[in-house]
C-alpha positions as CSV (number, residue, x, y, z in Angstrom):
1,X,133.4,61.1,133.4
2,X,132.3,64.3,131.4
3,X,131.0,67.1,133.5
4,X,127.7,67.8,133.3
5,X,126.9,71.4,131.9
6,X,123.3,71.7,133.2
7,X,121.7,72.5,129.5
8,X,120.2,69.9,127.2
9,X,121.4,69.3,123.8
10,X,118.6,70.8,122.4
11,X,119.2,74.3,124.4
12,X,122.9,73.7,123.3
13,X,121.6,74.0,119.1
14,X,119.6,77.1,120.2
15,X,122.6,79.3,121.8
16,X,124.7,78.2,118.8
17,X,122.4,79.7,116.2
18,X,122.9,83.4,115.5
19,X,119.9,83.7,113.3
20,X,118.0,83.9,116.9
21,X,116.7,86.9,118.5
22,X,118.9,86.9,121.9
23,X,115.1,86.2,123.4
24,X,115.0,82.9,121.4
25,X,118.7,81.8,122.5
26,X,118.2,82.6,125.6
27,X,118.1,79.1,127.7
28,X,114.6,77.8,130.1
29,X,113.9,78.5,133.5
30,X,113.9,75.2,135.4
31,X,110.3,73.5,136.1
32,X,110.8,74.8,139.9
33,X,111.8,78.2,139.5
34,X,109.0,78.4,136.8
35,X,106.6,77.4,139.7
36,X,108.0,79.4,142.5
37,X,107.3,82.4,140.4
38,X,103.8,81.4,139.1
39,X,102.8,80.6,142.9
40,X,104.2,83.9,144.3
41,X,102.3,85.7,141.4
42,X,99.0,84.4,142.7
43,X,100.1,84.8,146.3
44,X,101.1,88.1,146.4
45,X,97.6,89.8,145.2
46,X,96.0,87.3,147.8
47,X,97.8,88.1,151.1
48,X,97.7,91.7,149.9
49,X,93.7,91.7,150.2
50,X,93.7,89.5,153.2
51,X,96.0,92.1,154.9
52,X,93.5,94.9,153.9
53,X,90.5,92.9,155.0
54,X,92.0,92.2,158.2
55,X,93.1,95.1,159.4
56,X,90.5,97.1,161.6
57,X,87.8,99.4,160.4
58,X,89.1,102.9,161.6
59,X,92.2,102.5,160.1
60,X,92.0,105.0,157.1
61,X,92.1,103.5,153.4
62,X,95.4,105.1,152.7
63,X,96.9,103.2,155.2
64,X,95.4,99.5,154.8
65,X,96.4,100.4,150.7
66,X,100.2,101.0,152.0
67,X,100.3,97.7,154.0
68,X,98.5,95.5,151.3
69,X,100.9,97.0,149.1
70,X,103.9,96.1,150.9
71,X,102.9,93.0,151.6
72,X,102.4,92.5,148.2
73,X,105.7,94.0,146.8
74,X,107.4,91.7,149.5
75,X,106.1,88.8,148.1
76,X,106.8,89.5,144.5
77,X,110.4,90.5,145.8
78,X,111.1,87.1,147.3
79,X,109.8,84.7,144.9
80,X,110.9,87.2,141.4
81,X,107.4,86.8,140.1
82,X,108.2,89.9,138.6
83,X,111.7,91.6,137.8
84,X,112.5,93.5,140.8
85,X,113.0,96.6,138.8
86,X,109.2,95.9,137.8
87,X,107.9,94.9,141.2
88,X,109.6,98.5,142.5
89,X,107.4,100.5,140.4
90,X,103.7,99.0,141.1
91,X,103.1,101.6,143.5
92,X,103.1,104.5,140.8
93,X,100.1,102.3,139.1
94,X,98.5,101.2,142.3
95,X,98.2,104.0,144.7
96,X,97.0,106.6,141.7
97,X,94.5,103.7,140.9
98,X,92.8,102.7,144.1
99,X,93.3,105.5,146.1
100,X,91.5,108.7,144.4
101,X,93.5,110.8,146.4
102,X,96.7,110.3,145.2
103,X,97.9,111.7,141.8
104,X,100.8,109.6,139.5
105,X,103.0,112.8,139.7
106,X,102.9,113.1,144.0
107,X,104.2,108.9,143.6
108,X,106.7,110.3,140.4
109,X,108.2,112.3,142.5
110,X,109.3,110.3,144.6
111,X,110.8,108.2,141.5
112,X,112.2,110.8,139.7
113,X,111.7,113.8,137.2
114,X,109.2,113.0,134.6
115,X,111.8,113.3,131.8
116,X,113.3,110.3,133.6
117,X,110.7,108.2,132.5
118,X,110.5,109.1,129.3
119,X,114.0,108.3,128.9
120,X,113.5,104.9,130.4
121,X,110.5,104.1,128.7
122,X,112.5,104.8,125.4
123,X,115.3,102.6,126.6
124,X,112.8,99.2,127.4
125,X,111.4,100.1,124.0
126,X,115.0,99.6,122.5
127,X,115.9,96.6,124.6
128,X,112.8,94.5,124.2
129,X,112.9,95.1,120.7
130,X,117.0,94.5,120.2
131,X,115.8,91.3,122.6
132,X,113.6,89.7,120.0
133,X,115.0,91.1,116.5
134,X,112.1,93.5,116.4
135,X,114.1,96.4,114.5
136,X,115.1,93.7,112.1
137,X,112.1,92.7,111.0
138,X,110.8,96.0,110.9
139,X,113.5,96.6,109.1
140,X,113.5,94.2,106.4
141,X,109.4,94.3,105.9
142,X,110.0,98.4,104.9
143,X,113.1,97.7,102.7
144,X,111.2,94.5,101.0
145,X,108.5,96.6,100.2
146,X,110.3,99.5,98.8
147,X,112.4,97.7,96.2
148,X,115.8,96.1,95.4
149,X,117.8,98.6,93.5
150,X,120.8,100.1,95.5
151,X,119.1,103.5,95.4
152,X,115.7,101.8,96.7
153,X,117.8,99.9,99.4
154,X,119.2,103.2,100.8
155,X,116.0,105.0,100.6
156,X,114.6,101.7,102.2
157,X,117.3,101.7,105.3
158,X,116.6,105.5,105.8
159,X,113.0,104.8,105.9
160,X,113.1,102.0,108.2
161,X,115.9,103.8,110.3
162,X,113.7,106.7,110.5
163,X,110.6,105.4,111.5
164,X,112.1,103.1,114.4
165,X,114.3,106.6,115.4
166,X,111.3,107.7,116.1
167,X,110.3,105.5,119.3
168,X,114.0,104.7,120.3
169,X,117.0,106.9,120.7
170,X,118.4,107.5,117.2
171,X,121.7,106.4,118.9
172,X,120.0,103.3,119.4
173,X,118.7,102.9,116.5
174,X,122.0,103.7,114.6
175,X,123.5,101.2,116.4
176,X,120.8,98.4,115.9
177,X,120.6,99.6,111.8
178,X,124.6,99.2,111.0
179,X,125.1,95.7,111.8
180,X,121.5,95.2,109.0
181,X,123.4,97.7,106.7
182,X,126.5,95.9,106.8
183,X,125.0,92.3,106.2
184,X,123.5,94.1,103.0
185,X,126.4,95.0,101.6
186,X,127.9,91.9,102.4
187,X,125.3,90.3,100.0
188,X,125.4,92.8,97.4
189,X,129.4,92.0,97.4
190,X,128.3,88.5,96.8
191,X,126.1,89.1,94.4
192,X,128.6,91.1,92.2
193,X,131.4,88.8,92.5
194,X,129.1,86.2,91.2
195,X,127.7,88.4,88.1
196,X,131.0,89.1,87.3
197,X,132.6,85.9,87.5
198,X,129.2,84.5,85.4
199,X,130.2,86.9,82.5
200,X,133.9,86.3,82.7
201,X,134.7,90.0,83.5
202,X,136.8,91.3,86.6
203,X,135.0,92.2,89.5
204,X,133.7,96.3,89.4
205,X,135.3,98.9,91.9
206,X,134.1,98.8,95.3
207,X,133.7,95.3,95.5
208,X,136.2,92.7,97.5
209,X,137.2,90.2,95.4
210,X,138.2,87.7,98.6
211,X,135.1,88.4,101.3
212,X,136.3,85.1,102.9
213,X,139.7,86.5,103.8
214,X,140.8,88.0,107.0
215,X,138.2,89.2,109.5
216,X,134.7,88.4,109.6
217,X,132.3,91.3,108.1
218,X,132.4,93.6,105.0
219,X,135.6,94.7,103.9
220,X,136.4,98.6,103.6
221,X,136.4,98.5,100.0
222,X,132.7,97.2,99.9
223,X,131.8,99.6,103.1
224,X,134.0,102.4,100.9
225,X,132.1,102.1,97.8
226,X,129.6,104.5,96.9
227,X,126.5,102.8,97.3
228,X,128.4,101.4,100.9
229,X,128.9,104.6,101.7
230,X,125.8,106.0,101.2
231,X,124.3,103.3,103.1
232,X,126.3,104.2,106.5
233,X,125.2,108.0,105.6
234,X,122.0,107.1,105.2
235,X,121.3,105.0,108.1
236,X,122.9,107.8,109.8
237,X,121.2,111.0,108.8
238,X,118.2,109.0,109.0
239,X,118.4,108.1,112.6
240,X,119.2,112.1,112.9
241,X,116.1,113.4,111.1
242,X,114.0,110.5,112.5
243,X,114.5,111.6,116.2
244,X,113.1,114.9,115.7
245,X,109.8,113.6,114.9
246,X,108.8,112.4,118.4
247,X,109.6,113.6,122.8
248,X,111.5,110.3,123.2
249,X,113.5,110.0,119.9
250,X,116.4,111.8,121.6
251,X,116.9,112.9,125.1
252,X,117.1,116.6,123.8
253,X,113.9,116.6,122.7
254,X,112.4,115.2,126.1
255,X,114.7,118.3,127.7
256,X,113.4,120.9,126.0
257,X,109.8,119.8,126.7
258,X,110.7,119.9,130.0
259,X,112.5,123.2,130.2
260,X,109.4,124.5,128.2
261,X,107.0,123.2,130.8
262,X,108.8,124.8,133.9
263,X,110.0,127.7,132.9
264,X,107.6,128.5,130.6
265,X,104.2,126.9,131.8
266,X,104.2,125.8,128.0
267,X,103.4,122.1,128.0
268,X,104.3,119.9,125.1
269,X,102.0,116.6,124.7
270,X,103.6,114.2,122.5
271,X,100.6,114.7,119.9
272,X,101.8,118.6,120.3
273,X,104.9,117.5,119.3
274,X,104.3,115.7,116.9
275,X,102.4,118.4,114.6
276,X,105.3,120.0,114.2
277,X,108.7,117.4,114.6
278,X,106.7,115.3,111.8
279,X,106.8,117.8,109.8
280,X,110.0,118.8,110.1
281,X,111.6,115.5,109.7
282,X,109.9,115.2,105.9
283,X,111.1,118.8,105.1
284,X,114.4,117.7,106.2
285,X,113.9,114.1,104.1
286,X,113.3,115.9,101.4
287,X,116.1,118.4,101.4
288,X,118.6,115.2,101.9
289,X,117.2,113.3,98.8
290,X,117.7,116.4,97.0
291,X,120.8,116.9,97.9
292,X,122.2,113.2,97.7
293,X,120.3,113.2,93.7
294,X,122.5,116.3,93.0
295,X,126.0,114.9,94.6
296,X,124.7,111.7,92.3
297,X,124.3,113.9,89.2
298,X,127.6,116.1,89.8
299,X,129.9,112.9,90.1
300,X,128.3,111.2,87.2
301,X,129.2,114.1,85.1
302,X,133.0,114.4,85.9
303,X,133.4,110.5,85.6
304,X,130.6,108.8,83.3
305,X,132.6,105.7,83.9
306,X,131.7,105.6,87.9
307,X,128.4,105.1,86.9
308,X,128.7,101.7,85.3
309,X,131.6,100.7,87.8
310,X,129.6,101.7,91.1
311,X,125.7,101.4,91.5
């Protein structure tokens, strides 16, 4: 007898499909654990104000609020309604909400330096958009729109890379850009081999004559080529630049607000911020296609033939 592997055939398909967001291959909750959750959900928020009904008059708010809450926290704990994570932070919404004594930095505190959050609201920003192929769509829609020549595709990476290194860590976002970057060039490698083997002529430099060879992914001629090469610059001095733009688009920035604030009494909004990182991510844009155009210009004058050999 075959043992049985506890997933259908059709969540089987979905997990072997890479063109899925990790969200869309990941497989179903059961029917029960489905209800458990959707029955604790409901629960929780009704034992909560049955506990703060209940409980006698002279007791003060503050403390009826505590046990409702805990009563519902312990209920969302047991049956998962939410992530536990989750469930551990509906105090810093609840108290500052329903009890108009209680600010969100006395409950912060007891959480964590503000900066913390910032960081962590950066990072479920990056996951949640890694989960469901977010940055690649964002991605592609920016370099669709910008054009299909190799200098457009680099612009159009550097774009995209900036604008998403602006609400994720440009470490992140590097890292969610190259494998995009590197799928390109794949392509583009393709797409030359054929072109050349159409007109009968040997394939340009820079571009793999046997992609299907050896390992999986673009070889290090394509990746060494120059438009390859500018692409992994790009993506990177994107991210880079990007980051400056907003408080969360590297932990740095977040820092320095925070030093500013303390030290200082100087307090940096992320609107603040903005007015001037903004700014100072186009000036720096601008100084890098400027400099890029003239490294372009230089090469093409010592070797005229690199410019018909390499886009």
């Amino acid at each position: 007898m075959t043992p049985h592997t506890g997933s259908t055939p059709q969540e089987s398909s979905t997990e072997d499909r890479p063109d899925l967001s990790e969200g869309e291959r990941a497989p179903a909750e059961s029917g029960r654990t489905l209800l458990v959750r959707r029955l604790g959900l409901a629960l929780g928020p009704l034992l909560a104000v049955a506990i703060y009904l209940l409980m006698p008059a002279d007791v003060p708010h503050g403390a009826k609020l505590t046990a409702a809450i805990a009563i519902l926290m312990a209920v969302w704990w047991m049956t998962e309604a939410l992530p536990i994570p989750a469930t551990a932070l509906v105090p810093l919404v609840v108290f500052p909400v329903l009890n108009s004594e209680v600010a969100v930095d006395d409950v912060g505190a007891s959480y964590g330096n503000n900066v913390i959050f910032l960081f962590m609201g950066g990072f479920m920003l990056a996951l949640g958009m890694q989960r469901w192929n977010l940055h690649r769509r964002i991605a592609l829609a920016i370099v669709g729109s910008i054009g299909a020549s190799p200098s457009l595709l680099v612009l159009g990476f550097m774009v995209a890379t900036g604008f998403i290194s602006m609400w994720v860590s440009n470490t992140a976002t590097a890292v969610m850009m190259l494998p995009i970057g590197l799928s390109v060039l794949m392509l583009v490698n393709k797409l030359r081999l054929e072109d050349a083997a159409a007109k009968g002529e040997e394939p340009g430099e820079g571009v793999d004559p046997h992609p299907e060879e050896g390992a999986p992914g673009p070889s290090s001629e394509a990746v060494r080529s120059n438009f390859g090469t500018a692409m992994m610059l790009g993506i990177a001095y994107a991210a880079s630049i990007g980051s400056l733009a907003t408080i969360i688009g590297t932990p740095p920035n977040a820092l320095l607000a925070a030093h500013m604030s303390q030290e200082f009494g100087i307090t940096l909004g992320f609107g603040r911020w903005m007015l001037v990182g903004a700014a100072g991510c186009d000036f720096h844009g601008h100084r890098l296609a400027a400099a890029d155009q003239g490294a372009v210009q230089a090469r093409d004058r010592r070797d005229p033939r690199r410019r018909r050999a390499d886009p």
